[in-house]
MIPA-938097 format. One record per residue (C-alpha): residue number from 1; residue in one letter; x, y, z. Coordinates in nm, 4 decimals. Last residue first. Example, Ala and Ser with C-alpha at 12.3 -4.5 7.8 and 13.67 -1.06 7.14 Angstrom:
<rs>
+-----+------+----------+----------+----------+
: pos : code :       xx :       yy :       zz :
+-----+------+----------+----------+----------+
:   2 :    S :   1.3670 :  -0.1060 :   0.7140 :
:   1 :    A :   1.2300 :  -0.4500 :   0.7800 :
+-----+------+----------+----------+----------+
</rs>
This chain:
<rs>
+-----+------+----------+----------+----------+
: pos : code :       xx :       yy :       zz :
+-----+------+----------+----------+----------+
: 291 :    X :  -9.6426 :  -2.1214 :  -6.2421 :
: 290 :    X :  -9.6294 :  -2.5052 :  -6.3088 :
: 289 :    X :  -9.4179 :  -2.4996 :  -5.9273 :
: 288 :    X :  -9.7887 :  -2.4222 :  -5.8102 :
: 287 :    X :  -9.9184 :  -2.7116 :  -6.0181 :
: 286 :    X :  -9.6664 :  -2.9505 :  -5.8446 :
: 285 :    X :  -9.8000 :  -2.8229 :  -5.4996 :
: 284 :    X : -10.1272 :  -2.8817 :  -5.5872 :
: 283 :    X : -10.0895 :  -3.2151 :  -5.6718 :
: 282 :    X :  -9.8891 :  -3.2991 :  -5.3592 :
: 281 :    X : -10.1605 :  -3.1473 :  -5.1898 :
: 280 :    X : -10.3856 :  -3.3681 :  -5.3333 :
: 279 :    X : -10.6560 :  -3.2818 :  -5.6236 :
: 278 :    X : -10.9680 :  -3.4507 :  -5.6683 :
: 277 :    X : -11.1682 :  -3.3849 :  -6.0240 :
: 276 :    X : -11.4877 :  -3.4138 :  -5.9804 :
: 275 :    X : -11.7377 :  -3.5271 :  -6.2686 :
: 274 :    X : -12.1203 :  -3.3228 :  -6.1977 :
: 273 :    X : -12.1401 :  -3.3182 :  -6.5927 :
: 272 :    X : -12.2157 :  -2.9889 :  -6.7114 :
: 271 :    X : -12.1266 :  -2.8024 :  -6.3583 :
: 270 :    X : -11.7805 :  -2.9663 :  -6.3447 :
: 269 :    X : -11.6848 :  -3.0366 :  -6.0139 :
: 268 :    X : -11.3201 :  -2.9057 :  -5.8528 :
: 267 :    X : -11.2130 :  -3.0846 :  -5.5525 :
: 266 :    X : -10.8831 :  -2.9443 :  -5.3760 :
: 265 :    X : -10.6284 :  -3.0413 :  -5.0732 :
: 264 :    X : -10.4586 :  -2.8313 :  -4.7780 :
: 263 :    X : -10.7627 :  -2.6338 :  -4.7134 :
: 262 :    X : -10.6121 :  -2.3861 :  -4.5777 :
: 261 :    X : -10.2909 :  -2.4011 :  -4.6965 :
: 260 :    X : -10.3054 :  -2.5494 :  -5.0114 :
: 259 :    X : -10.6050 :  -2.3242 :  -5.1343 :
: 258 :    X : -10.3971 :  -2.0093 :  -5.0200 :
: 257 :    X : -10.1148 :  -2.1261 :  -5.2238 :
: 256 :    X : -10.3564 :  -2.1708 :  -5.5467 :
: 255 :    X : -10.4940 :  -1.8365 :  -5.4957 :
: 254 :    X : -10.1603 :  -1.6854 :  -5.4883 :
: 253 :    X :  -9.9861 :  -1.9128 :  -5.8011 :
: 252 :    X : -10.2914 :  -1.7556 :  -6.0425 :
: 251 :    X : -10.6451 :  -1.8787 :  -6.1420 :
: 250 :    X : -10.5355 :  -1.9653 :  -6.4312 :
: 249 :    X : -10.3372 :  -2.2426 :  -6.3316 :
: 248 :    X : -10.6606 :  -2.4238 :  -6.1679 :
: 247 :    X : -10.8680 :  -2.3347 :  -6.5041 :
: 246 :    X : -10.5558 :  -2.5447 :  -6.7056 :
: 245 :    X : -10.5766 :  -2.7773 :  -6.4597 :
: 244 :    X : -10.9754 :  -2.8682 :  -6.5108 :
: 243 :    X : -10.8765 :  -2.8543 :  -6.8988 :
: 242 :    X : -10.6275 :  -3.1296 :  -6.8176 :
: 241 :    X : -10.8224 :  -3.3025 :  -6.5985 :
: 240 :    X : -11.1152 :  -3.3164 :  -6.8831 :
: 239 :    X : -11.4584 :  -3.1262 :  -6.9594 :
: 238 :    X : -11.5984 :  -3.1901 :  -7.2777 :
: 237 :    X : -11.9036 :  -3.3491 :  -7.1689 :
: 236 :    X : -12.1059 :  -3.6153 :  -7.3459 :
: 235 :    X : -12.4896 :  -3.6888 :  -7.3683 :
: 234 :    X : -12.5224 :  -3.9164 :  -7.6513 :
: 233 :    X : -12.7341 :  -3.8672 :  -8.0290 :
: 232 :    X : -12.6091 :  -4.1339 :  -8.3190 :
: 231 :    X : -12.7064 :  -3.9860 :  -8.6669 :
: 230 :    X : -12.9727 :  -4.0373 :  -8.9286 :
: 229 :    X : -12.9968 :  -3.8703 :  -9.2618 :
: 228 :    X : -13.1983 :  -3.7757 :  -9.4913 :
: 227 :    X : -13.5401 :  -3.9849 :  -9.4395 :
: 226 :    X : -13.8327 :  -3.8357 :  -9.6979 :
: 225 :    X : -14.1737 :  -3.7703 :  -9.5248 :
: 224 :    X : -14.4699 :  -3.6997 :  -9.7124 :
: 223 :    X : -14.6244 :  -4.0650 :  -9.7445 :
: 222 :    X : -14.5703 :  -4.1125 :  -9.3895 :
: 221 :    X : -14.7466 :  -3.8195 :  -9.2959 :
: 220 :    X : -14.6607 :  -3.5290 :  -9.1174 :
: 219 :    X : -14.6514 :  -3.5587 :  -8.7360 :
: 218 :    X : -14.7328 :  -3.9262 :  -8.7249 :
: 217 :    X : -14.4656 :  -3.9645 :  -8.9852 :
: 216 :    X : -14.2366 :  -3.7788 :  -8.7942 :
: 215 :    X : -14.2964 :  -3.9484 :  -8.4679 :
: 214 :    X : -14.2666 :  -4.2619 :  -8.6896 :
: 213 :    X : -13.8621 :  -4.1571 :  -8.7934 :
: 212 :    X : -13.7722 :  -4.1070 :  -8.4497 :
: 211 :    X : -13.8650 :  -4.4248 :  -8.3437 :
: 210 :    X : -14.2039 :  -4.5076 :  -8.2117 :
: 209 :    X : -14.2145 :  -4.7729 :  -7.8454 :
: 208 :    X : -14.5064 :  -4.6467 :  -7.7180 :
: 207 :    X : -14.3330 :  -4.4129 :  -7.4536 :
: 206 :    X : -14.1168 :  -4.2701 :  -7.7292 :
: 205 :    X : -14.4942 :  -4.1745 :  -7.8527 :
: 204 :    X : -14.6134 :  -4.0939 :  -7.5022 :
: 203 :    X : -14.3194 :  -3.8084 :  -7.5100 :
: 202 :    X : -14.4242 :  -3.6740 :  -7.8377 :
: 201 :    X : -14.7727 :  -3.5672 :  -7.7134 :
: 200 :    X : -15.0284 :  -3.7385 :  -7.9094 :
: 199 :    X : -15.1044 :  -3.6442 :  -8.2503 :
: 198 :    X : -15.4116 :  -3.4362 :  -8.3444 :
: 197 :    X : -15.3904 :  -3.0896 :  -8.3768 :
: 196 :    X : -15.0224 :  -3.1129 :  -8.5019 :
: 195 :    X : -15.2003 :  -3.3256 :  -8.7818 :
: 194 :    X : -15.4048 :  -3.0500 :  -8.8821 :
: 193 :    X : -15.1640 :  -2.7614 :  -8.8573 :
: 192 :    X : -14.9415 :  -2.9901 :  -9.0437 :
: 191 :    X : -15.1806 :  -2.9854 :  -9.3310 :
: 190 :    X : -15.3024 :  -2.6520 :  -9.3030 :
: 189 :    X : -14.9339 :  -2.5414 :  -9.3896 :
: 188 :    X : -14.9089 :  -2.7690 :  -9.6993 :
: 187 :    X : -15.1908 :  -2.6420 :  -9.8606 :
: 186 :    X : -15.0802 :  -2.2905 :  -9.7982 :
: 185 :    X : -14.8028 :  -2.3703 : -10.0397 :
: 184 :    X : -14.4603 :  -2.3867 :  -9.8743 :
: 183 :    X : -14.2562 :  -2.0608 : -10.0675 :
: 182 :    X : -13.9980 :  -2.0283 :  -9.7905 :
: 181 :    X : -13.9333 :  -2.3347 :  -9.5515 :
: 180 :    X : -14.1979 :  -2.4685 :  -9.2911 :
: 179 :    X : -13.9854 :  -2.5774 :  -8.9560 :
: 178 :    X : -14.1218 :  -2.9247 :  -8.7612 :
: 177 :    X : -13.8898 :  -2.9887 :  -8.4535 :
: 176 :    X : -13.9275 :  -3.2747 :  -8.2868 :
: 175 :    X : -13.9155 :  -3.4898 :  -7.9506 :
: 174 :    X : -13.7700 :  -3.7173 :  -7.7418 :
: 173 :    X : -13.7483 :  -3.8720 :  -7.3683 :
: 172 :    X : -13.9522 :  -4.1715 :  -7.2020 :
: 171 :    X : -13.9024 :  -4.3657 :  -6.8356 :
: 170 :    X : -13.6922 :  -4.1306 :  -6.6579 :
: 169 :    X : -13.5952 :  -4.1921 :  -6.2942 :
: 168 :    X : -13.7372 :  -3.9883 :  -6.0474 :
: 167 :    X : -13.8817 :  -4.2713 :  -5.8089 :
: 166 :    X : -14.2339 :  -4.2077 :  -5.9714 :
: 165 :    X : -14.0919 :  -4.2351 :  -6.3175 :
: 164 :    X : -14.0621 :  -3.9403 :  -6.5459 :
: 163 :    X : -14.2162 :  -3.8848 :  -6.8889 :
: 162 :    X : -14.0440 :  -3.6115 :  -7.1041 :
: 161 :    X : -14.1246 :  -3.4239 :  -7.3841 :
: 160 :    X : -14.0275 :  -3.1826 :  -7.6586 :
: 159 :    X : -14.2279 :  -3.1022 :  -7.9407 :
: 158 :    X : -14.1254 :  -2.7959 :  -8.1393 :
: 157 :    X : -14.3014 :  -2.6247 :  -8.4473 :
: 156 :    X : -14.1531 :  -2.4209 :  -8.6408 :
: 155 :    X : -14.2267 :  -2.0908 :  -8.8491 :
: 154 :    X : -13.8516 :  -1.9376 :  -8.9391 :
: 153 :    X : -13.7702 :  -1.5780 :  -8.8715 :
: 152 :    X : -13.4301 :  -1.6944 :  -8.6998 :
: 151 :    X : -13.4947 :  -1.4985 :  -8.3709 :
: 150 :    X : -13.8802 :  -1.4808 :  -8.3834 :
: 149 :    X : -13.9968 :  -1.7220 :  -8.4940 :
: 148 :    X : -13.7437 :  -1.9842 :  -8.3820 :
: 147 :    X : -13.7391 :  -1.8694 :  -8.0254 :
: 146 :    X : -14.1182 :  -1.8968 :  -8.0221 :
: 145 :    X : -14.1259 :  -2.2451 :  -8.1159 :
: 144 :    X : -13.8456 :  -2.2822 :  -7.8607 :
: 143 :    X : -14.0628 :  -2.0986 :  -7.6077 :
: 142 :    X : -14.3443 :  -2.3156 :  -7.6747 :
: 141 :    X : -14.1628 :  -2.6685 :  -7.6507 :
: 140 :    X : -14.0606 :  -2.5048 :  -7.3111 :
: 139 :    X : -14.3426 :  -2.5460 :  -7.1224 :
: 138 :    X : -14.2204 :  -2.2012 :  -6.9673 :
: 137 :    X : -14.5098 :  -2.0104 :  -7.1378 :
: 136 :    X : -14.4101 :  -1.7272 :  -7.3222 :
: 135 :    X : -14.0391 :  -1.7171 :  -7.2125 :
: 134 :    X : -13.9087 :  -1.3904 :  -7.3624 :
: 133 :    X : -13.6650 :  -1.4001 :  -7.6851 :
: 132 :    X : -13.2579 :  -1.3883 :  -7.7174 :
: 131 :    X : -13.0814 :  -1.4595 :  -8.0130 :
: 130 :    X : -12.6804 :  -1.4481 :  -8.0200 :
: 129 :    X : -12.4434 :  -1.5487 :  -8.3424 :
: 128 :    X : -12.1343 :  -1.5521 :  -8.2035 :
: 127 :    X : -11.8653 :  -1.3137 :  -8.2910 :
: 126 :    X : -11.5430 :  -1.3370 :  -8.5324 :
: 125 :    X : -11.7088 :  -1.6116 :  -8.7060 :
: 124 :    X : -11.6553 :  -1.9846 :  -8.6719 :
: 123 :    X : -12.0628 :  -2.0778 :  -8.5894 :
: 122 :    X : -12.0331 :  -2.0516 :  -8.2676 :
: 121 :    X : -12.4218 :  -2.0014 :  -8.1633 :
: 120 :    X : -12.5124 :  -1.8392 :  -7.8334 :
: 119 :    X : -12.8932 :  -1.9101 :  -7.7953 :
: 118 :    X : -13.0981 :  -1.7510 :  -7.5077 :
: 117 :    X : -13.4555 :  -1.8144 :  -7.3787 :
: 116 :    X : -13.5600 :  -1.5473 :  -7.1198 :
: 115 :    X : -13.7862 :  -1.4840 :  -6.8415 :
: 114 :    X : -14.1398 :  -1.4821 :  -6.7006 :
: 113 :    X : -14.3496 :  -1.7765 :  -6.6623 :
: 112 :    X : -14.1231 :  -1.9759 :  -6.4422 :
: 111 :    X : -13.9296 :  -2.3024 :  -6.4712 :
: 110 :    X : -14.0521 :  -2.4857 :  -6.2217 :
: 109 :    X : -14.4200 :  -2.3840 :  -6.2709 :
: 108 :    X : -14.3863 :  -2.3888 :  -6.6293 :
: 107 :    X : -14.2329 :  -2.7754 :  -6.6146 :
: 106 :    X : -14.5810 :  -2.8718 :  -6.4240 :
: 105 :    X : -14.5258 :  -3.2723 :  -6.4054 :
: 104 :    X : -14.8798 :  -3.4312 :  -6.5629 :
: 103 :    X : -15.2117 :  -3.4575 :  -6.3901 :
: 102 :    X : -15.4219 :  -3.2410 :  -6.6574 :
: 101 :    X : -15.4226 :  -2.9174 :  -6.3786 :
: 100 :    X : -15.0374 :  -2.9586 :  -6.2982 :
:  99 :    X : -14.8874 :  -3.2048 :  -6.0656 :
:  98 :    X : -14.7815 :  -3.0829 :  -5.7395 :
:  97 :    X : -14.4177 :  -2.9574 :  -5.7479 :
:  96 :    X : -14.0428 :  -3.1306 :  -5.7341 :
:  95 :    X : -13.7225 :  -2.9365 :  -5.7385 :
:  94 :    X : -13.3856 :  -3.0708 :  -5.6422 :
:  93 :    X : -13.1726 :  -3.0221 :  -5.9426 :
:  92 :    X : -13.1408 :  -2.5974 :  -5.8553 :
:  91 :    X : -12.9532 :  -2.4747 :  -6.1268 :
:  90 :    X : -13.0091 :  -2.6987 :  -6.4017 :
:  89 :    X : -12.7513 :  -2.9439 :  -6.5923 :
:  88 :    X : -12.6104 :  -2.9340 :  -7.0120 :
:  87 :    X : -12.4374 :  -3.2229 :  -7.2187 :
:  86 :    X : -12.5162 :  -3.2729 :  -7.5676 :
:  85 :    X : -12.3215 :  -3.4659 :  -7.8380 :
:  84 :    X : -12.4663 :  -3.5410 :  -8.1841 :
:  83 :    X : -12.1725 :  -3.4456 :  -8.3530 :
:  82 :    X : -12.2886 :  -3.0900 :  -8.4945 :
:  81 :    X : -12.2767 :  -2.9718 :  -8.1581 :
:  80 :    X : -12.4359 :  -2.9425 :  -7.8147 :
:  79 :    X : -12.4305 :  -2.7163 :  -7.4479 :
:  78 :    X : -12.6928 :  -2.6481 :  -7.2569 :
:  77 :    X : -12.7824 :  -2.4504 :  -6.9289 :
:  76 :    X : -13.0693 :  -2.4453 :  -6.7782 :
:  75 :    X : -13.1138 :  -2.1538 :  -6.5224 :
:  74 :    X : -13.3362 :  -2.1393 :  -6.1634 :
:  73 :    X : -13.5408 :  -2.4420 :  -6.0762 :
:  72 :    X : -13.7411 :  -2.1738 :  -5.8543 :
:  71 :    X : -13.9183 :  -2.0424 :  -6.1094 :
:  70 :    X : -13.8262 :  -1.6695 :  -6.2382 :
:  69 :    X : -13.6882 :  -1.8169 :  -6.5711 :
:  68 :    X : -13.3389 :  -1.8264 :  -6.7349 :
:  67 :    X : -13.3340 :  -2.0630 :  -7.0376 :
:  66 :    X : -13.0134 :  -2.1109 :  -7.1733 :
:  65 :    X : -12.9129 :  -2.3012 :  -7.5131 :
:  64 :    X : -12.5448 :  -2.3059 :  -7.5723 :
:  63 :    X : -12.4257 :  -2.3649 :  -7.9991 :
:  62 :    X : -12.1529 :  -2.5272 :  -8.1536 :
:  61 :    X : -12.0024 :  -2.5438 :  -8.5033 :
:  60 :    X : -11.7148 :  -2.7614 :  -8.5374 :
:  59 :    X : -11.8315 :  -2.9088 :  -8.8859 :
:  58 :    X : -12.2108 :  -2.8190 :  -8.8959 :
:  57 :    X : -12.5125 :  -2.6989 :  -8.7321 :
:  56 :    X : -12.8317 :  -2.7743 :  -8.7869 :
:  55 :    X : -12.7991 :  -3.1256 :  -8.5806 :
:  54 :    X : -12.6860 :  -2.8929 :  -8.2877 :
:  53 :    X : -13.0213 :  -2.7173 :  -8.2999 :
:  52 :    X : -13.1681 :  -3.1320 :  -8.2541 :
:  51 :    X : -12.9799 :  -3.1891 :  -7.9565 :
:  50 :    X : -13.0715 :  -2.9063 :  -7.7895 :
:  49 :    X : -13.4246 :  -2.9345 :  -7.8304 :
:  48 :    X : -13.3844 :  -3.2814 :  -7.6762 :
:  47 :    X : -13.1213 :  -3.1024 :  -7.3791 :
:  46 :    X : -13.3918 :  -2.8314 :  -7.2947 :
:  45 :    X : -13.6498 :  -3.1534 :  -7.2788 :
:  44 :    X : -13.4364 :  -3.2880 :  -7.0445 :
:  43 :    X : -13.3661 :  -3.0295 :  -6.8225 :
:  42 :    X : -13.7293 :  -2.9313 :  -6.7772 :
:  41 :    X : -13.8771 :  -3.2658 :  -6.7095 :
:  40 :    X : -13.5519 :  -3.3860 :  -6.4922 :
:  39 :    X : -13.6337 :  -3.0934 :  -6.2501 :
:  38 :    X : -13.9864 :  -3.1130 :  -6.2397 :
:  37 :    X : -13.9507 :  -3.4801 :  -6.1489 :
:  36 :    X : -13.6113 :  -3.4515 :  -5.9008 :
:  35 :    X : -13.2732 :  -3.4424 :  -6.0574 :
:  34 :    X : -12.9471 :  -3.6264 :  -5.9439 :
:  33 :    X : -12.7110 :  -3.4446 :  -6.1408 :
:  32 :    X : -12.5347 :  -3.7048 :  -6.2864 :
:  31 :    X : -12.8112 :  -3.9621 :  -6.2497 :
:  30 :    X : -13.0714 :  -3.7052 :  -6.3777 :
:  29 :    X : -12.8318 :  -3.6234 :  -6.6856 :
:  28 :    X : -12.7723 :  -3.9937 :  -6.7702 :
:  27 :    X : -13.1525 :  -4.0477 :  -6.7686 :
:  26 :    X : -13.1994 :  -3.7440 :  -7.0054 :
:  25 :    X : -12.9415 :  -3.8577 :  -7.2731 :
:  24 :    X : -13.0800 :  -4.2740 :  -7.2587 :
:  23 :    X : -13.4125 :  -4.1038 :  -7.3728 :
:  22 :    X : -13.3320 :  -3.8785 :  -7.6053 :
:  21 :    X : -13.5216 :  -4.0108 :  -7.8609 :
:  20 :    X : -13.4540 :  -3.7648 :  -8.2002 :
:  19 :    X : -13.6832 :  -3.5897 :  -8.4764 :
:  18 :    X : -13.6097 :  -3.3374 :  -8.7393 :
:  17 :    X : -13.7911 :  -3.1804 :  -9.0019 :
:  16 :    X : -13.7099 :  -2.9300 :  -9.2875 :
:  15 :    X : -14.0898 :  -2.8488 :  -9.4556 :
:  14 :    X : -14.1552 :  -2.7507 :  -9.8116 :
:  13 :    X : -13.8703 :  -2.9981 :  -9.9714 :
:  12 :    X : -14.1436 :  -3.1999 : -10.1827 :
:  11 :    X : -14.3915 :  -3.2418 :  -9.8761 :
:  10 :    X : -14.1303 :  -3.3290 :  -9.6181 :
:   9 :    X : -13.7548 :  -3.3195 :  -9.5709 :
:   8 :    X : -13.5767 :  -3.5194 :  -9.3126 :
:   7 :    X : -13.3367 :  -3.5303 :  -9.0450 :
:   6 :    X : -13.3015 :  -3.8153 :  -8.8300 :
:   5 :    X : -13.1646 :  -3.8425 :  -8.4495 :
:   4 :    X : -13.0464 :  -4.1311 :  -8.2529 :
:   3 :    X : -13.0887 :  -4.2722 :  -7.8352 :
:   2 :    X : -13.0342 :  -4.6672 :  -7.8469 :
:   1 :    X : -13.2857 :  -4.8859 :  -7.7399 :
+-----+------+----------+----------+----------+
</rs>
């Protein structure tokens, strides 16, 4: 099944909703980077939430999600856009824990309980827009609940989730963000409180085969939900050789000739994507003549 996002309204336009399976997004990303369980678990459900802030953007707007903990899986980085594309890796891929105290991959012991969440929105202004809040709980889903409270005074809720396969591949990946809009009636509120109370975690609903649009009508009804829009959702990089020799020029005709002659050949890796880019010394040498 193919990985897509919807965006809805619910309860008469008091809620702004949005759902996505991310499943075919998070397995690419543990084959690129070759994550272990905790690893894959954190990364991918920074790159669902991901891919639904980018679906609030729009035109060429762009936004980078990082989550800097004290755990030993280091940073997450991600990158996404209004287009549906997402691309984003962890520090330290090769990180794999006992299972928590409910039997299920411990993302807050990998990540850490003590840190920051980050969001760098380019949104075509002069500056980006920049939010920063604490971790609260390094689940993740939390923080970014948090993160929307806080930084963009709106009350959300975010489900993100992951199941991984014993052998590190991912089996499930998707989730949903849930944000109540000014002048939602208290009725509404207890509502969704209710149901959020209730549902499974979003990860065994991808497992069970639900689409995007039945999370959200587990979440909030099916009778309150009204389908937008639905777009395609894939992990994509924007890194490229030319952009990789544009970096290699810019690092001056010096560095380059050192490079050359000690090493007499170069292999640059893009962090986002794990791609390298192999360059000869005949390569090299015709960039040095660039300068």
């Amino acid at each position: 099944m193919k990985d897509y996002l919807v965006k809805a309204l619910a309860f008469n336009g008091e809620v702004r909703a949005y759902s996505v399976r991310s499943t075919n997004i998070v397995k690419e990303a543990q084959v690129r980077h070759d994550t272990w369980s905790n690893a894959s678990a954190a990364l991918g459900r920074t790159l669902t939430a991901g891919a639904m802030m980018g679906a609030m953007l729009k035109g060429e707007e762009k936004l980078t999600l990082k989550v800097e903990g004290n755990g030993p899986l280091g940073h997450i980085l991600v990158d996404s856009n209004a287009k549906g594309e997402v691309r984003g890796y962890v520090a330290n891929p090769h990180v794999q824990t006992e299972l928590n105290q409910f039997g299920k991959i411990d993302v807050a012991k990998a990540v850490g309980t003590a840190g920051t969440v980050s969001v760098v929105k380019d949104i075509g202004m002069k500056e980006p827009f920049t939010g920063q809040v604490p971790i609260v709980s390094g689940e993740l889903g939390e923080d970014f609940t948090y993160y929307f409270a806080v930084s963009e005074q709106t009350p959300s809720s975010v489900g993100v989730g992951v199941l991984v396969n014993p052998d590190h591949t991912i089996l499930a990946s998707g989730g949903f963000i849930i944000q109540i809009l000014p002048g939602a009636s208290d009725e509404c509120i207890t509502k969704i409180e209710n149901h959020l109370k209730t549902i499974k975690p979003v990860s065994k609903l991808v497992e069970e085969g639900l689409s995007p649009e039945e999370i959200l009508y587990e979440v909030l009804g099916k009778d309150e939900v009204q389908i937008l829009e639905t777009m395609d959702v894939k992990f994509q990089c924007q890194c490229s050789r030319d952009r990789i020799e544009g970096a290699l020029l810019s690092i001056g005709k010096h560095e380059l000739q050192l490079i050359l002659e000690e090493d007499g050949e170069a292999e640059v890796k893009c962090h986002f994507c794990n791609e390298a880019y192999h360059y000869s010394e005949e390569q090299l040498k015709e960039l040095i003549e660039q300068i």
